[in-house]
N, C-alpha and C positions, 0 to 999 in steps of 0.2 A: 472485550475480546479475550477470550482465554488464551492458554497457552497455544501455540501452533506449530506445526515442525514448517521447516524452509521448503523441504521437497513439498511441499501442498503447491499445488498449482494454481489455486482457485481462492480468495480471501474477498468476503463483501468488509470495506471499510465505510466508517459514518463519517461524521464532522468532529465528534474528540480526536478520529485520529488523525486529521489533516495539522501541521504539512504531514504529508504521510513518506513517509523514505520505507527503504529497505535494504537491510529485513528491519523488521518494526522490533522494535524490545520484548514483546511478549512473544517471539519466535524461539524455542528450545534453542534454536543453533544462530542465536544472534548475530557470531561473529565468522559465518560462512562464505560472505564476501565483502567488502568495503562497503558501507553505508552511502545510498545515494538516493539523491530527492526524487519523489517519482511526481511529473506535474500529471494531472488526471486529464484528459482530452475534453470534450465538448459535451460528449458523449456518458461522461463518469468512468470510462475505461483506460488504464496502463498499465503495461505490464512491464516489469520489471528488465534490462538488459542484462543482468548477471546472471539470475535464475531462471528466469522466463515467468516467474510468479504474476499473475493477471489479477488486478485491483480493481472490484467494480464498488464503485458510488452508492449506497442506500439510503435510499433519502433524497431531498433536493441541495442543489450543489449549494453553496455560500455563494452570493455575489459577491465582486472582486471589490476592490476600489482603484480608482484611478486619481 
């Protein structure tokens, strides 16, 4: 993933970047709100509550372990 600015509303993430928080490290403005884990839904989709940044899933998710 390259660089990315924070205001982007839209980011497809794979499996290197899981766990995935935000803002991710390769974000210009890294430190524009408190880092926080984002779990992905069922679906591959979360969006962020600070920014409102929406994380879709590319690829097949990992299975979990129990």
């Amino acid at each position: 993933m390259s660089a990315q600015n924070i205001t982007q509303r839209y980011l497809e993430v794979t499996a290197k970047d899981l766990p995935l928080c935000c803002p991710m490290p390769s974000m210009s403005m890294w430190n524009a709100h408190p880092k926080v884990v984002i779990p992905l839904n069922h679906g591959g989709e979360a969006r962020c509550p600070y920014c409102g940044t929406l994380y879709k899933f590319k690829g097949e998710l990992p299975k979990g372990h129990h």
